[in-house]
GUDREN-803511 format. One line per 4 residues: number of its first residue (from 1); their letters; for each residue x negated, y negated, z of N, C-alpha, C. Coordinates in steps of 0.001 Angstrom, whole numbers, plus 500000, padded with zeros to 6 digits. Layout:
! GUDREN-803511
NUM	a	X:Y:Z:X:Y:Z:X:Y:Z  ...;
! end
This chain:
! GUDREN-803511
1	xxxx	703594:418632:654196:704297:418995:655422:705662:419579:655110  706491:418703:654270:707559:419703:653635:707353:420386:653288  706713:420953:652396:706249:422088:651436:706071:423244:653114  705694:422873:653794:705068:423927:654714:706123:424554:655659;
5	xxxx	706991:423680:656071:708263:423692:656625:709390:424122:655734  709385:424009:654660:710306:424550:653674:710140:426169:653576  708778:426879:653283:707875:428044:653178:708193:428698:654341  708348:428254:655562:708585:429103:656803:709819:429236:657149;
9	xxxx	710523:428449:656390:712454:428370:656963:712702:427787:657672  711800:426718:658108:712470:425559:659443:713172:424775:659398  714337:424661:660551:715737:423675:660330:715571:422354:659739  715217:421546:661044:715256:420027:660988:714189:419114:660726;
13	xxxx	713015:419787:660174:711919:419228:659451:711935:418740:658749  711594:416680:658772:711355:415937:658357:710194:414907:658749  709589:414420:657298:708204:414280:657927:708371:412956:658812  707758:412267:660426:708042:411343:660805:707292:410393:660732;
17	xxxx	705920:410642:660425:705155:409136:660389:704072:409122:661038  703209:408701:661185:702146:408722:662232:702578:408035:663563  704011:407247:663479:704472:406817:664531:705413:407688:665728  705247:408676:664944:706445:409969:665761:708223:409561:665781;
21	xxxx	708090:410446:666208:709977:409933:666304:710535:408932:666913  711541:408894:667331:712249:408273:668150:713149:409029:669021  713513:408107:670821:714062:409300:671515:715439:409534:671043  716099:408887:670289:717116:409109:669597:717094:410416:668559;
25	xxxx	716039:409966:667452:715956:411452:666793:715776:412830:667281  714759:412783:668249:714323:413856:668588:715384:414524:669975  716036:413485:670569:717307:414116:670839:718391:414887:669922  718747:414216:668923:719469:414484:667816:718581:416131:667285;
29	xxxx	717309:415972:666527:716984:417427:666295:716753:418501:667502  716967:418250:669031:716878:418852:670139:718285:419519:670330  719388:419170:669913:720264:419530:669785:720839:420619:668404  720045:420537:667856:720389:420797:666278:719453:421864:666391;
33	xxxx	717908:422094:666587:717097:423540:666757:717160:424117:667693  717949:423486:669134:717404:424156:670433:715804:424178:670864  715694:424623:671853:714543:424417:672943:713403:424544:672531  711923:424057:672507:710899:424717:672320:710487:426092:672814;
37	xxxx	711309:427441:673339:711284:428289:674150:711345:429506:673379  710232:430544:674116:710950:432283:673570:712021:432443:673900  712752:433779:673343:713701:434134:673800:713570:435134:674567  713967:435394:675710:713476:436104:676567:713726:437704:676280;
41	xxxx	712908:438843:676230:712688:440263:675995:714538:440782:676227  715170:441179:674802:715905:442362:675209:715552:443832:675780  716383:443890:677168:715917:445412:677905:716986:445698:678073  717054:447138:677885:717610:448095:677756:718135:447947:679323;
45	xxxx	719791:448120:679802:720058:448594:680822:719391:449389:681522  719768:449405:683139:719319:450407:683801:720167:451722:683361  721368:452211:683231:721995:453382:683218:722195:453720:681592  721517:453094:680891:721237:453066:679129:720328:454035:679178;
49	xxxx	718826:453627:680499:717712:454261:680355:717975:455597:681284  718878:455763:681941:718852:456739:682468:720120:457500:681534  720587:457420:681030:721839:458198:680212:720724:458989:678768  719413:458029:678698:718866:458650:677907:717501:459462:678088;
53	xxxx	716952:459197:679068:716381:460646:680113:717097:461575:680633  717986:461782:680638:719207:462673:681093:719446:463953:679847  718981:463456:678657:718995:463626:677337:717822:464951:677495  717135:465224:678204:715839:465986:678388:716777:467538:677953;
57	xxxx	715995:468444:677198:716563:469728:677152:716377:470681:678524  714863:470357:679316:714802:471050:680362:715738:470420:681423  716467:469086:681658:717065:468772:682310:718330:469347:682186  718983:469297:680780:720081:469966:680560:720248:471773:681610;
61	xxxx	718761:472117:680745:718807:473603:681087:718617:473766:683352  718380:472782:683351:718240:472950:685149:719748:472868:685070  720504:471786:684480:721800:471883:685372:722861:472697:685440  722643:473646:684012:723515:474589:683769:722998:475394:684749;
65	xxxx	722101:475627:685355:720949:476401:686064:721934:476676:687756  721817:474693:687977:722864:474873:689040:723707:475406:689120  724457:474797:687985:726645:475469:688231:725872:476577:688065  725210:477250:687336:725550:479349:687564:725603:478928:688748;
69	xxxx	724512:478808:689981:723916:478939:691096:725488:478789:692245  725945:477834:691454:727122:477405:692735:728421:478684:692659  728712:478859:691036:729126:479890:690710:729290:481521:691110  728047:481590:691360:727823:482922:691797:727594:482931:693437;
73	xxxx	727589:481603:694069:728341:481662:695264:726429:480938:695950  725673:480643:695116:724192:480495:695974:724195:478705:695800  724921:478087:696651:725092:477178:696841:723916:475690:697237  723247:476279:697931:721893:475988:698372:720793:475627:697270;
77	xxxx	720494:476615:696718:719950:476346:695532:720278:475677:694412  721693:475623:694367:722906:474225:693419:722039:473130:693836  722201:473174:695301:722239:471509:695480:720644:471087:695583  719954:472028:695626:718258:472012:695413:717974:471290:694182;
81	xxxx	718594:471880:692935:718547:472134:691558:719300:470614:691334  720433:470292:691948:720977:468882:691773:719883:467822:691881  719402:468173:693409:718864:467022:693838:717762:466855:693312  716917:467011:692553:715607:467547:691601:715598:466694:690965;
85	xxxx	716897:467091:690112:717322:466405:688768:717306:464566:689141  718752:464353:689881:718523:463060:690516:717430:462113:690915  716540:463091:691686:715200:462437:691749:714138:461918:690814  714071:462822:689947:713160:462800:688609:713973:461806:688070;
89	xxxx	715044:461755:687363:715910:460722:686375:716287:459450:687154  715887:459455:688608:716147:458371:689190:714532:458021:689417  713530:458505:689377:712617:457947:689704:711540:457152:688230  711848:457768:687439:711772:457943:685819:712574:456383:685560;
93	xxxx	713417:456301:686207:714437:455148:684795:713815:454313:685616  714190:453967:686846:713658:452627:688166:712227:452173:687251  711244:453252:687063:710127:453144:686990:710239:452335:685155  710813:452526:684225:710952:451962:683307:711552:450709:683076;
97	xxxx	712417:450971:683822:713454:449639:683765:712217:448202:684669  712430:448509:685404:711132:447693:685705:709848:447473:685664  709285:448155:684358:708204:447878:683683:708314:447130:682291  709877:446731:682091:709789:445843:681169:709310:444532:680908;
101	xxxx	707838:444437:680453:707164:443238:680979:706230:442634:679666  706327:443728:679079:705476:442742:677945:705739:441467:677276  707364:441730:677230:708057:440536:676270:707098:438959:677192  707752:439492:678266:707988:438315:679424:706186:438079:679769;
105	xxxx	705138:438877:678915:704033:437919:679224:703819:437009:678468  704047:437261:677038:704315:436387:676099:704945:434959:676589  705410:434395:677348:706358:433033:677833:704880:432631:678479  704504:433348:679593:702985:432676:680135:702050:431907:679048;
109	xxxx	701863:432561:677554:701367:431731:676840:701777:430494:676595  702668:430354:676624:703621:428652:676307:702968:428141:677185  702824:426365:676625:702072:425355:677350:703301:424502:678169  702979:423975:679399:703842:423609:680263:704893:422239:679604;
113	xxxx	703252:421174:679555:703868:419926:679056:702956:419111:677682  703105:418523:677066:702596:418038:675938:702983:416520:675681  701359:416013:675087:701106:414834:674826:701981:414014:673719  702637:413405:673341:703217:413350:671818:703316:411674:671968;
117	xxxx	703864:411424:670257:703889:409977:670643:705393:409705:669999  706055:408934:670694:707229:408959:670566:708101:407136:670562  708313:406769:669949:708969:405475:670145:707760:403935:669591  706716:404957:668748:705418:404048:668529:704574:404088:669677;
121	xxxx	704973:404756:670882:703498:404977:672252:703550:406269:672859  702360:406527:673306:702000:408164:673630:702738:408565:675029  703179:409576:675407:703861:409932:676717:703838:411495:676803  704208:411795:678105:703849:413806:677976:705277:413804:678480;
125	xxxx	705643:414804:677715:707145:415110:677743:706791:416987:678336  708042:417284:678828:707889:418881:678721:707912:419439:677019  706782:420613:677149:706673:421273:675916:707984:421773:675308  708813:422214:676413:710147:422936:675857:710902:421816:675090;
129	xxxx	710874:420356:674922:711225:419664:674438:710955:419215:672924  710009:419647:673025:709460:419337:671254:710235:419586:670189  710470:419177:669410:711107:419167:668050:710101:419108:666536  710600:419914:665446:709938:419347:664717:709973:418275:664048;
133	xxxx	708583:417694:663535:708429:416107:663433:707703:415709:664271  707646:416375:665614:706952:415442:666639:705651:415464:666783  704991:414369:666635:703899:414245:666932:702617:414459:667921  702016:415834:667647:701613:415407:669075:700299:415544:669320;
137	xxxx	699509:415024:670540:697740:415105:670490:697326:415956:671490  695979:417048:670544:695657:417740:672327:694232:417632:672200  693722:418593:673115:692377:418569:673394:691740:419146:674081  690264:419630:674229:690114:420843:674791:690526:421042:676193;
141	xxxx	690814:422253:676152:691781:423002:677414:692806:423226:677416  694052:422248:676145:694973:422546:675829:695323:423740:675576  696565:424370:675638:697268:425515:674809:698257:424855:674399  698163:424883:672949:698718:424086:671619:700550:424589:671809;
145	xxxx	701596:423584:672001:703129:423932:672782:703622:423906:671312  703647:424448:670091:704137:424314:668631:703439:424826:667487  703878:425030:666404:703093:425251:665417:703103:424000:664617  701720:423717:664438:701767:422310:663837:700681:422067:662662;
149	xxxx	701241:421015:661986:700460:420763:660840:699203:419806:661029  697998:419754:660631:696703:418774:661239:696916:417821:660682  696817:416521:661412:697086:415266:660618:695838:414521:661399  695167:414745:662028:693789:414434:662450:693136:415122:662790;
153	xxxx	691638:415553:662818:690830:416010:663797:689465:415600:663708  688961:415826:665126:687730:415173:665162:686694:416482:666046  686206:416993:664525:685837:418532:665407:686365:419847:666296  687779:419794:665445:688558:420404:666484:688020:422121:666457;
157	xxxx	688415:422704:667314:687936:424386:667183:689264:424899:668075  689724:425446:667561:690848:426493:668042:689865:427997:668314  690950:428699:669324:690757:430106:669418:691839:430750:669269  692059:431298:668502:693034:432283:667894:693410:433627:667538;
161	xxxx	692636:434223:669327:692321:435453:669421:693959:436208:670214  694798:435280:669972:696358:435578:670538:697116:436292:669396  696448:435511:668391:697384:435855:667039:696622:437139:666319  695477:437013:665895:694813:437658:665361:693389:438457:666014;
165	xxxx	693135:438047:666850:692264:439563:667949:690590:438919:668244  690710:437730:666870:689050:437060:666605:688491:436103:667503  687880:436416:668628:687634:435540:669548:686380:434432:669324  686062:434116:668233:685240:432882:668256:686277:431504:667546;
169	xxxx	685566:430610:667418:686556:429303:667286:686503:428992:665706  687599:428665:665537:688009:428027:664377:688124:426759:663763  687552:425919:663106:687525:424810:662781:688731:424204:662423  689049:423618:662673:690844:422899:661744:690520:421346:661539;
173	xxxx	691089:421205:660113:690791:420735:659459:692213:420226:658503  692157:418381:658394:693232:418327:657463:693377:418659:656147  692459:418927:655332:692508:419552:654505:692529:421026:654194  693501:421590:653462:693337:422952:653488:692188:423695:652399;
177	xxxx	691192:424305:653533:690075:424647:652634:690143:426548:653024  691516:427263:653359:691626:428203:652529:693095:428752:652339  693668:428529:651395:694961:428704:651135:695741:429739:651087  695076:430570:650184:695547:432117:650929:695194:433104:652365;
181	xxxx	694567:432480:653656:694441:432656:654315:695718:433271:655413  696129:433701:656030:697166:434019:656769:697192:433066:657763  696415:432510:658220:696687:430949:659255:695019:430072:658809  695957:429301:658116:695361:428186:656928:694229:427250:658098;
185	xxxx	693510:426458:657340:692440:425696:658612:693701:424531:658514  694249:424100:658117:695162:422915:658481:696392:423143:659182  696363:424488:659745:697681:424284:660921:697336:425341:662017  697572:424398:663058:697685:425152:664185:698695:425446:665162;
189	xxxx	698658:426823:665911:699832:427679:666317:700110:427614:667854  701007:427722:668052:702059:428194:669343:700890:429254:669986  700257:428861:671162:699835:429835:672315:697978:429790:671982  697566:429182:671183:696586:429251:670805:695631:428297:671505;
193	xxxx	694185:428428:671915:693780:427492:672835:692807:426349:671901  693032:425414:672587:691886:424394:672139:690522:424445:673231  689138:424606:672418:687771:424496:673172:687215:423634:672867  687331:422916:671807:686495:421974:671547:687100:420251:670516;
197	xxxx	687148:419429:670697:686906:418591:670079:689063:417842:670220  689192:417044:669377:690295:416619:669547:691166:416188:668266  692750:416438:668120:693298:416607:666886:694753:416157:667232  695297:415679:665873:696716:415376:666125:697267:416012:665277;
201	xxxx	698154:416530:665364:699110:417382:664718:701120:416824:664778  701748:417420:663657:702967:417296:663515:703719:418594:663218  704426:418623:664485:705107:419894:664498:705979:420772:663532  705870:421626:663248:706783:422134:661883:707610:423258:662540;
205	xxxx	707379:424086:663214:707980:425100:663836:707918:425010:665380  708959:425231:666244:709183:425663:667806:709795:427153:668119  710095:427207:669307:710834:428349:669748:710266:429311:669564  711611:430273:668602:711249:431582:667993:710917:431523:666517;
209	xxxx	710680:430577:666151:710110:430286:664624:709095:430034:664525  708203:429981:665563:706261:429928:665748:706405:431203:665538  704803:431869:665012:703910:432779:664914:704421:433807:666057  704040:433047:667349:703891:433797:668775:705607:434593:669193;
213	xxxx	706834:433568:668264:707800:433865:668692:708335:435300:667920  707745:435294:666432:707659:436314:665356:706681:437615:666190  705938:437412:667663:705468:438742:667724:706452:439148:668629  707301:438017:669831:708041:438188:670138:709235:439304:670036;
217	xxxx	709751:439238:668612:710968:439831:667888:710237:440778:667933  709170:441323:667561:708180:442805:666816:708988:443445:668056  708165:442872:668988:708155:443980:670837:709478:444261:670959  710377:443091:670663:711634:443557:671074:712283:444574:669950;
221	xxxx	711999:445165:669043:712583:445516:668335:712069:446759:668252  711135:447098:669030:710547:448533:669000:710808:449806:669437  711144:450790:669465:712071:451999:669712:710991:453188:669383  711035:454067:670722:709979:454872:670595:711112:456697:671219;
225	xxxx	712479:456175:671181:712770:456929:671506:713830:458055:670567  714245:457472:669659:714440:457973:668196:714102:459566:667980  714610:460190:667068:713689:461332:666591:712438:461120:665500  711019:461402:665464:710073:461476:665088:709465:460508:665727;
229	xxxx	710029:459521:666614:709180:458442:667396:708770:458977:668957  708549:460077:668982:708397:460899:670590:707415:460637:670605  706520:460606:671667:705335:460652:672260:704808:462534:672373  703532:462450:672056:702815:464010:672031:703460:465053:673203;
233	xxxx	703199:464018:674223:704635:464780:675936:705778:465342:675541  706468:464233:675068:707870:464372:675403:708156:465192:673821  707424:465418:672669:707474:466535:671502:707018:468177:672214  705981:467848:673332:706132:468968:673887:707116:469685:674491;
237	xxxx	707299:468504:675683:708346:469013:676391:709791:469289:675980  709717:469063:674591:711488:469102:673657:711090:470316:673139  709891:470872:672445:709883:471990:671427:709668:473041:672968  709264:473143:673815:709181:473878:675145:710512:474241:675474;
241	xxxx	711456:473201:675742:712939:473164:676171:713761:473944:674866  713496:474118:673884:714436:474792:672394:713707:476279:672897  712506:476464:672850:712260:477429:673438:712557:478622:674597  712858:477906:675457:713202:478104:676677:714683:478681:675957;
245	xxxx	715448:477486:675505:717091:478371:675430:717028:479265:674824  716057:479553:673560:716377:480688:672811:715909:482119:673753  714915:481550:674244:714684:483112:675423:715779:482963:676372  716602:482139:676904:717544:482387:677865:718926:483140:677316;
249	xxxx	718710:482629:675532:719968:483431:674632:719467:485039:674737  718142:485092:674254:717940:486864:674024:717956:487345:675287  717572:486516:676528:717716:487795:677469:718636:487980:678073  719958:486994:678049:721434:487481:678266:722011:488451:677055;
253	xxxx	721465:488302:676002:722030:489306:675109:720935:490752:675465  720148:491017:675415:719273:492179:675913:719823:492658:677124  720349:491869:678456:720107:492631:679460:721689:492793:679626  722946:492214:678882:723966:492556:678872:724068:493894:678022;
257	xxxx	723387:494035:677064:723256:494941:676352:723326:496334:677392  722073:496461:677553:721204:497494:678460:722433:497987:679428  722693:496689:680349:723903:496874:681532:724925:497945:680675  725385:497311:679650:726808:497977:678966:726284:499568:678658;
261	xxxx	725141:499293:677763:724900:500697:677668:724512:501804:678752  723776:501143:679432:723777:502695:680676:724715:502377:682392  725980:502268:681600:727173:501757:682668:726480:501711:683975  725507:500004:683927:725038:499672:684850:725784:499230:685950;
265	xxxx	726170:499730:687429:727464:498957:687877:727506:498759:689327  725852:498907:689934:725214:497951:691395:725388:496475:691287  726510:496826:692638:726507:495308:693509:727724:495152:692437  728896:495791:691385:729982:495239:691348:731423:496630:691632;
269	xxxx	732620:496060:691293:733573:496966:691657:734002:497830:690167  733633:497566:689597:733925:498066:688096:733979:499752:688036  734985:500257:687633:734955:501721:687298:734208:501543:685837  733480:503486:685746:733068:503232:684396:733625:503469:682901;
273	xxxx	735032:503388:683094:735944:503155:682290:736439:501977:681775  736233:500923:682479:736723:499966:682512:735423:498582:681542  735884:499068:680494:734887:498736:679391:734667:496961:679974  735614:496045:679825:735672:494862:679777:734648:494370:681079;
277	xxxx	735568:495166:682094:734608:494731:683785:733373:494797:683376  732784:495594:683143:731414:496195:682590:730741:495052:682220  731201:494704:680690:730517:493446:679695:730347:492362:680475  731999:491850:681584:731515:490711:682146:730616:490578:683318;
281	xxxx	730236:491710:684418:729633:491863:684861:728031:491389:684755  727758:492413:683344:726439:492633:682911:726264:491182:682561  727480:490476:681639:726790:488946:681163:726786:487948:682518  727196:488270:683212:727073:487086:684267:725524:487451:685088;
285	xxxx	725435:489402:685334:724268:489427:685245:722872:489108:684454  723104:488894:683568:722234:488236:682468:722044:486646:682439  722918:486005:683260:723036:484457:682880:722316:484414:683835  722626:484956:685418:721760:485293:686354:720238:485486:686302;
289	xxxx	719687:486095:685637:718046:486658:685353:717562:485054:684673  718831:484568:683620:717709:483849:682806:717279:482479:683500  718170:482231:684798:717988:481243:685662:716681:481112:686210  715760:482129:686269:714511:482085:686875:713598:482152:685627;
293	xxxx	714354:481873:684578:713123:481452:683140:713133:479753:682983  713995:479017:683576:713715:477246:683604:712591:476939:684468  711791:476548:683857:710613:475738:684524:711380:474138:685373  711875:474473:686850:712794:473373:687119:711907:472760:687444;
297	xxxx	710622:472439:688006:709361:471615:688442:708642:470963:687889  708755:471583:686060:708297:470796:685653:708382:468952:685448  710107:468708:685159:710259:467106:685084:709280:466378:686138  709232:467544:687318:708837:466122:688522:707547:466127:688165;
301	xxxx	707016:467448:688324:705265:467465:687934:704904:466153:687004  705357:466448:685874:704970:465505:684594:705774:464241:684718  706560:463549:686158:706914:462562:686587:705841:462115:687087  705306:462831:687907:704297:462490:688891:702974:461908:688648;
305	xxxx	702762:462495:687192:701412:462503:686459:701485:461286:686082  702694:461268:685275:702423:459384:684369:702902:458666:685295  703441:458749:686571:703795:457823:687161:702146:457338:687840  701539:458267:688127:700064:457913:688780:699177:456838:687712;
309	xxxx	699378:457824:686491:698439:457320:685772:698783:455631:685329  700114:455492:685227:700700:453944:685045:699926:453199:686114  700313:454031:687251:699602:452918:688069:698064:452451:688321  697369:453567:687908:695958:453276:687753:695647:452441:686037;
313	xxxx	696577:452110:685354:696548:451269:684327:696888:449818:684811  697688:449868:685581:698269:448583:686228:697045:447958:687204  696264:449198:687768:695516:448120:688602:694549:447607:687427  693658:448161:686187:693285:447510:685683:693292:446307:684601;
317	xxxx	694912:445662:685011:695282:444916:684721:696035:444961:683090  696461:446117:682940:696883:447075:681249:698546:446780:681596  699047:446142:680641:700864:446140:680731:701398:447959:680207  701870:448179:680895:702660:449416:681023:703844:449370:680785;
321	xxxx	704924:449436:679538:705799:448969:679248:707046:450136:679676  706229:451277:679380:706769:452814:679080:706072:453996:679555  706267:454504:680644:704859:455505:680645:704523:456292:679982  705474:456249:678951:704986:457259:677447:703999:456743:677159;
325	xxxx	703537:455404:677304:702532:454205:676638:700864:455082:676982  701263:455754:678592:699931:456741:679273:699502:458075:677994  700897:458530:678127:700689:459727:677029:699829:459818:675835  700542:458203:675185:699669:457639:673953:698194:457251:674094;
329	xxxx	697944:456797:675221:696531:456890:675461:695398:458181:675524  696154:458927:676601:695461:459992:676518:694917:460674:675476  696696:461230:674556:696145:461679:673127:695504:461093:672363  694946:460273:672387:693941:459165:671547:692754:459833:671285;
333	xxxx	692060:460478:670360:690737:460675:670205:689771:459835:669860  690153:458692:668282:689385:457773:667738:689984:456227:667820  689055:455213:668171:689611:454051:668615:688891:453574:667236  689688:453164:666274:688480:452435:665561:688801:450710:665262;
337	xxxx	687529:449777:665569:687783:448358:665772:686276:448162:665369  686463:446824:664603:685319:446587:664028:684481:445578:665483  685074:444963:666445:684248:444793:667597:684690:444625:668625  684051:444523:669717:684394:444642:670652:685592:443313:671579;
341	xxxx	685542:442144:670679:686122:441260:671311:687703:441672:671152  688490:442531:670362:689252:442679:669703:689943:443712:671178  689072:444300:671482:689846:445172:672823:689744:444196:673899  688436:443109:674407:688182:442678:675693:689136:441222:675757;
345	xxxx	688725:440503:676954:689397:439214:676889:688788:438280:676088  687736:438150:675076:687092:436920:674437:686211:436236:675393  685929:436971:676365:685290:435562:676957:684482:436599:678231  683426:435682:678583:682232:436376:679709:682146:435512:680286;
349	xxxx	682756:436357:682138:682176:435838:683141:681486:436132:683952  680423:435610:685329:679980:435746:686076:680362:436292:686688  680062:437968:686707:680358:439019:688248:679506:438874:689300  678547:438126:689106:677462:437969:690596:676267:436873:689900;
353	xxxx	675906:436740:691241:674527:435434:691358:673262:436333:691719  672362:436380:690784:671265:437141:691276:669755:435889:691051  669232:435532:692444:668586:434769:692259:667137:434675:693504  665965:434062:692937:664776:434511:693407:664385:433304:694376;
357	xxxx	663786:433767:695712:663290:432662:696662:662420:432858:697230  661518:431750:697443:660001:432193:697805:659592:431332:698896  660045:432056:699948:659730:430516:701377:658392:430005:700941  658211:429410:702290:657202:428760:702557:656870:427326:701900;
! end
């Protein structure tokens, strides 16, 4: 049990006895590890997530789009071109910011309250209370509140399709009969269910130092918004937007050109002497033309799309963290999994009663 608790880095692990602690100790190490609890999902501000959709090149290019617009006196269309923007980056972040949910399903796995034995007699304490050392007994139906070491069992079978994807049951066992295994038959984990049979265990890890709390940290630590971490969309819609400026560069340089050279000078006051009037003319005419090369419809269009498609993921019960998460689906060609329990829930139920009757 030391040896095992030493190997994982756990604080206040000491072995207690088959008698369990005492409420003295386990106050004392309750204070010293903190709670049996996740830590709840770091999320990103609301105006974090919108300062970084804002970041869009076609968004950029709409707003310069506006000021010309207000500039050259077409005011209307400014505030068209404003309000666009606002909408999309306001409907976009809302929609992210409050899809931060994966962390927070992870806590649903935690078990409410747990059996343990404490003071030499058995009592159910809340799970968030556990410490390591503590002793504790479950049995089928349980979801195991710790990572713990087997110090009895009597046929026990875990399912441990939380941790690792394998939905049939696992034997545990006080002896360890496979050692290089990644979750050994002699210990069992944080979130994992019991189906069969009954076992006592001594806790070695809580909190964020279980298994479940280590996938915890993964989610929170994941960043998809980086450069080379784009989604197939949003690599489109960035190499589209570099695009876009470089044609909005050549055709203010082309059509200022043209203007200068054949002293183009409808719709301004410029004599055709007056070299300078000329140039600025023609370039403001040119900034002008390239305003109707921004695709301004697009943000909402391709708002609209993953916002639908999130939601037809949501009704089939799929966590939607990001609606980039849609994108990644789509582009998906090959799923490869050696079976099927590994995508489904582990388990088959009854969608209907189909059954035969024969009066008389």
């Amino acid at each position: 049990l030391a040896e095992a608790a030493q190997a994982g880095g756990f604080g206040t692990f000491e072995h207690s006895g088959s008698g369990g602690l005492t409420s003295f100790e386990a106050r004392r190490r309750l204070e010293a590890d903190g709670k049996n609890v996740l830590d709840p999902p770091q999320q990103p501000g609301f105006f974090r997530i919108l300062f970084a959709q804002a970041q869009s090149t076609i968004f950029v290019l709409t707003m310069i789009a506006a000021l010309i617009s207000h500039l050259v006196g077409s005011d209307k269309k400014a505030c068209i071109l404003v309000g666009l923007v606002v909408v999309v980056l306001g409907v976009n972040a809302i929609g992210e910011y409050s899809g931060q949910d994966a962390g927070s399903e992870l806590l649903k796995m935690s078990s409410s309250d747990a059996r343990v034995i404490r003071d030499g007699g058995q009592r159910t304490v809340p799970a968030e209370e556990l410490v390591a050392g503590d002793v504790v007994l479950v049995q089928p139906g349980d979801i195991v509140p710790a990572d713990m070491v087997v110090l009895e069992s009597v046929d026990l079978q875990i399912v441990e399709a939380v941790l690792t994807g394998e939905a049939h049951e696992i034997t545990k066992t006080v002896d360890v009969r496979d050692k290089d295994a990644p979750f050994p038959s002699n210990m069992i984990y944080s979130g994992t269910s019991v189906v069969s049979g009954t076992g006592k265990g001594e806790v070695v890890a809580t909190g964020m130092q279980t298994q479940i709390g280590l996938i915890a940290k993964r989610m929170a630590g994941g960043s998809e918004t980086k450069d080379g971490h784009l989604s197939p969309l949003q690599q489109s819609v960035s190499t589209l937007g570099k695009c876009i400026a470089v044609a909005i560069g050549l055709t203010i340089c082309v059509a200022t050109f043209l203007a200068v050279e054949t002293r183009y000078r409808f719709g301004t006051t410029c004599s055709a002497e007056d070299f300078n009037c000329l140039v600025l003319a023609a370039l403001l005419r040119g900034v002008i033309m390239s305003v109707a090369l921004i695709p301004h419809g697009m943000p909402f269009v391709t708002m609209v799309m993953l916002q639908v498609s999130a939601k037809s993921m949501r009704r089939r019960n799929a966590l939607v963290t990001r609606k980039t998460a849609v994108d990644y689906l789509a582009a998906t060609s090959v799923i490869c999994t050696d079976k099927t329990g590994t995508l489904t829930q582990g388990r088959m139920t009854a969608q209907a009663l189909v059954g035969m009757y024969k009066g008389g």
